[in-house]
N, C-alpha and C positions, 0 to 999 in steps of 0.2 A: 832505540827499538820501541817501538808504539805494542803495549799490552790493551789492545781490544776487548778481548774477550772476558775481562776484570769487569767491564760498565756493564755485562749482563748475567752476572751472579749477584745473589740475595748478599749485602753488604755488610761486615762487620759478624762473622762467623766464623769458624777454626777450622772450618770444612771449602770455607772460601779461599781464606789466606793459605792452605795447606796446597787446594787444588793450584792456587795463582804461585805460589812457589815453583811447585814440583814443575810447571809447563815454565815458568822462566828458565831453571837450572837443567832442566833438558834444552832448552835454546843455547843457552852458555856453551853445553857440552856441546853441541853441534858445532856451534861455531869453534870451539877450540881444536876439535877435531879435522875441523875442514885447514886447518892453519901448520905449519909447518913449524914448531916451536923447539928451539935450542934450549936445551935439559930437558926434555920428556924421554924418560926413561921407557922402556918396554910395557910398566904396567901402568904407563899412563900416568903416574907421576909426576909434577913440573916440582924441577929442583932450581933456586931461586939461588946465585952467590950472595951472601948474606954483607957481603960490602960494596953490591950494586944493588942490592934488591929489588922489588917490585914497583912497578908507578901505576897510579890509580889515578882517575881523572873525578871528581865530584860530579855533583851535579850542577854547581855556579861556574866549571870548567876551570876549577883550580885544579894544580897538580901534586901531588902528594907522594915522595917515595916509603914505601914499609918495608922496614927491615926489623928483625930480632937480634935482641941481645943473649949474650951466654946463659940469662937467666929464664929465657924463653919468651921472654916479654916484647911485643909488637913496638915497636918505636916508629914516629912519624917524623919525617921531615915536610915543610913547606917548598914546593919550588917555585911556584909562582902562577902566572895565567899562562904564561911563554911555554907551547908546548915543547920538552924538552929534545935535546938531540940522543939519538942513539947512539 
């Protein structure tokens, strides 16, 4: 997703990065909404089984699963560049 409108705010300000936030994580939310997702509960919720957990892709197009432990704590696995199967 190309953030355009980033190269025409005054650079390096809390009022920049705040604005460029808020219009990224409203894009996010659209597109999550526009998606049909297994565990979105009623209020929008995404409930994650915590022994498949999440995959995240980088930005070098590595793949990363996150899952949490009992103690709450985020844990990473490596999966590789190979995007993985569902």
């Amino acid at each position: 997703m190309k953030v355009s409108f980033i190269n025409k705010l005054p650079l390096n300000t809390d009022a920049t990065l705040a604005f460029a936030l808020n219009n990224i994580f409203a894009d996010i939310g659209r597109a999550i909404n526009a998606l049909e997702i297994q565990g979105l509960d009623s209020s929008g919720t995404l409930i994650v089984d915590s022994d498949n957990g999440l995959i995240l892709r980088s930005p070098n197009d590595h793949y990363w699963r996150v899952t949490v432990n009992n103690a709450g704590s985020l844990v990473t696995a490596d999966l590789g560049t190979t995007k993985p199967s569902l």
